[in-house]
C-alpha positions in Angstrom: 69.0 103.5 107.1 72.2 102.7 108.8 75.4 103.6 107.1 76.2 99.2 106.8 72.3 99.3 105.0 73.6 102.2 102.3 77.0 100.3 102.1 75.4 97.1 101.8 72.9 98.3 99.1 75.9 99.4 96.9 78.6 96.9 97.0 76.7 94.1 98.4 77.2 92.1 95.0 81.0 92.4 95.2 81.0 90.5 98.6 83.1 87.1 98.1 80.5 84.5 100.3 82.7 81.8 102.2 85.9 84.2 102.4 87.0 82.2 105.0 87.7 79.4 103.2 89.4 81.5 100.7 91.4 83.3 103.6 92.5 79.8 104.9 93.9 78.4 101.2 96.0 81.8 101.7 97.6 81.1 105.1 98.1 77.4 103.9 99.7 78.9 100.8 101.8 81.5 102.8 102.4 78.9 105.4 104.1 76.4 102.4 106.5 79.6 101.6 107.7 80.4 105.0 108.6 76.7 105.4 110.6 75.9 101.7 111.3 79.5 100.9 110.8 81.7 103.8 112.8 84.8 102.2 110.1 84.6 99.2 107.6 86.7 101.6 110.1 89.0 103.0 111.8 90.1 99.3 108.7 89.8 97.1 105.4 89.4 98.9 105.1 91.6 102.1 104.0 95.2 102.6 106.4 96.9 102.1 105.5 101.1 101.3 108.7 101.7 99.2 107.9 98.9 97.4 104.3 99.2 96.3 105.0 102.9 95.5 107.8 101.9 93.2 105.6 99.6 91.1 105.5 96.6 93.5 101.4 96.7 93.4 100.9 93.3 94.6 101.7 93.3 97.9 98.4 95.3 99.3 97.4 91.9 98.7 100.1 89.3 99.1 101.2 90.9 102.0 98.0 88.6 103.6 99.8 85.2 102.7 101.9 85.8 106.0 100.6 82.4 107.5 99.3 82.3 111.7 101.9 79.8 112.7 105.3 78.6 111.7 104.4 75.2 113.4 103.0 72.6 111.4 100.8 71.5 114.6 99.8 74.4 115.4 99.3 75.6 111.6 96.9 72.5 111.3 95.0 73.8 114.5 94.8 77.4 113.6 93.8 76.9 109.9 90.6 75.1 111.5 89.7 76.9 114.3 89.8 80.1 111.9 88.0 78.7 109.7 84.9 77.4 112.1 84.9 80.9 113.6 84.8 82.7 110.2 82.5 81.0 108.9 79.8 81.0 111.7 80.8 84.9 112.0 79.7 85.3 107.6 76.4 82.8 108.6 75.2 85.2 111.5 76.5 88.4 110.2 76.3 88.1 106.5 78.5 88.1 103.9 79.1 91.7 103.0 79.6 92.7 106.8 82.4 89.8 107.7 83.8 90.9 104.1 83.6 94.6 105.5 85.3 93.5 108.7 88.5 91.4 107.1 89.1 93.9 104.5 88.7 96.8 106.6 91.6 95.3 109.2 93.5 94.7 105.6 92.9 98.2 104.4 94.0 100.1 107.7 96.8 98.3 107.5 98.1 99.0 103.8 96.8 102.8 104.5 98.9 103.4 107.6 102.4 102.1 106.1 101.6 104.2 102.9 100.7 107.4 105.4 103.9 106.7 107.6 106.0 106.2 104.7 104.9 109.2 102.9 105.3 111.6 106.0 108.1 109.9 107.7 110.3 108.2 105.0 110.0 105.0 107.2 109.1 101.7 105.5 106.9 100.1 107.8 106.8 96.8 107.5 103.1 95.8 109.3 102.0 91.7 109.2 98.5 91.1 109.6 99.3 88.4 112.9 97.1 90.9 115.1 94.5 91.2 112.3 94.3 87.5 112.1 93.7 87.1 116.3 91.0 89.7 115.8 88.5 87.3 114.6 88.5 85.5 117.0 88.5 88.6 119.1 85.3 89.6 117.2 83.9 86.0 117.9 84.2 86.2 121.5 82.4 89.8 121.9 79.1 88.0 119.9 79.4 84.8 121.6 80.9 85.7 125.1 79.8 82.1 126.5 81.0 79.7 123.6 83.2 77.3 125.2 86.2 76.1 124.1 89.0 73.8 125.2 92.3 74.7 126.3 95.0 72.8 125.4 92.0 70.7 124.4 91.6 70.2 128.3 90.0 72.8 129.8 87.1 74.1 129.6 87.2 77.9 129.4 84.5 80.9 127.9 85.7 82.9 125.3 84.9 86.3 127.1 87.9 84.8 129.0 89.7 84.0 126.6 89.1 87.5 125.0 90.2 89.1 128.4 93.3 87.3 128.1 93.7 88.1 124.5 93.8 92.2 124.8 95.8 91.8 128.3 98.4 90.6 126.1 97.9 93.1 123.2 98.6 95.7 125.8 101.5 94.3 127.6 103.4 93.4 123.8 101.9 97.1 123.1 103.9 98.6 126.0 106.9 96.3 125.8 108.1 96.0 122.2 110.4 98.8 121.0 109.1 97.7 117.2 106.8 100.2 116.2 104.9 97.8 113.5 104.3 95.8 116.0 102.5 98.8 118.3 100.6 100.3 114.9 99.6 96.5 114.1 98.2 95.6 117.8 96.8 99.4 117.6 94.9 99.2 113.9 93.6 95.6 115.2 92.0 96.7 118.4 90.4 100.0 116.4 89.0 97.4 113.4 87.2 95.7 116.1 85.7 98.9 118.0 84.8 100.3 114.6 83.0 97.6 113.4 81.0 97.0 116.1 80.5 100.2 116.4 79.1 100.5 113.0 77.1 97.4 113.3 75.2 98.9 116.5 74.3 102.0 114.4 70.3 102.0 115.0 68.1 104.7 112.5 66.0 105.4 115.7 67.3 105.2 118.8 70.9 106.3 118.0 74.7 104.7 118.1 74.2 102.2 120.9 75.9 99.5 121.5 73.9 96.4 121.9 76.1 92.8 122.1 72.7 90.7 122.0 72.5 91.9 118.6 75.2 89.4 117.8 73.9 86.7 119.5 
């Protein structure tokens, strides 16, 4: 038995099915602060490690309401294309492992800026923009041919598109001086090698990893 079958077996039942669609209300509802009240997030709602040790418990969640756009146009477009790519990742993978793999991005996170916090005294501040990306991240390594359309033009294959995606991760990684930002585009990267990682895990023939398992 893999360690996703004895993880499965004991919190399966707490799995939320259709998290996506829960996860989009979220960025709609974050999205709706940032554009009447922007400062709402920032003072009350983000993760922030001095905070949540001083009482301010909510934001290991609310800290997730930080929306994917700031443009209404491309809010709109996000919203759906997150939505159609979660939603075909819960329908092939299952419910509890797309829960694990949101929630385990989530949980990194809120760990890391407690950890640096604690040791350093720094309040890191991390936003879960890279997090978000890492869907479709984790989209494009189980269906590496999908097609989508660029600028709703051209035709391009999300391997590509993936390619493209981590090129930029590095280059932001090696030229922002913001250290949330590096640790965010760092614990993003890791969520995805982990989970695949884990989801490869075979009882007989060892950790290997096999993409056309997620086809």
């Amino acid at each position: 038995m893999t360690l996703f079958q004895k993880l499965e077996r004991k919190f399966g039942r707490y799995a939320i099915p259709d998290l996506m669609k829960y996860i989009c209300v979220i960025y709609v509802v974050g999205f709706l602060i940032q554009m009447f009240n922007p400062m709402l997030y920032f003072f009350y709602l983000d993760l922030d490690p001095e905070a949540i040790l001083h009482g301010h418990i909510w934001r290991i969640v609310t800290f997730l309401f930080y929306p994917p756009s700031t443009s209404v146009i491309w809010m709109v477009i996000a919203v759906f294309v997150y939505y159609s790519l979660g939603m075909t990742l819960e329908q092939l993978w299952g419910t509890f492992k797309y829960n694990f793999f949101f929630f385990s991005g989530a949980i990194m996170l809120v760990l890391s800026a407690l950890l640096i916090y604690i040791v350093t005294g720094v309040s890191l501040q991390l936003y879960p923009t890279y997090m978000t990306f890492s869907i479709f991240l984790a989209y494009a390594l189980t269906f590496p041919d999908a097609t989508f359309m660029l600028y709703f033009i051209i035709p391009i294959k999300a391997k590509w598109l993936a390619i493209a995606e981590v090129v930029l991760y590095v280059f932001i990684f090696l030229g922002t001086p913001d250290i949330g930002t590096k640790v965010a585009i760092a614990l993003s990267l890791l969520n995805v090698a982990l989970f695949f990682y884990l989801s490869n895990q075979k009882p007989k023939r060892g950790n290997v990893f096999h993409i056309n398992d997620f086809r």
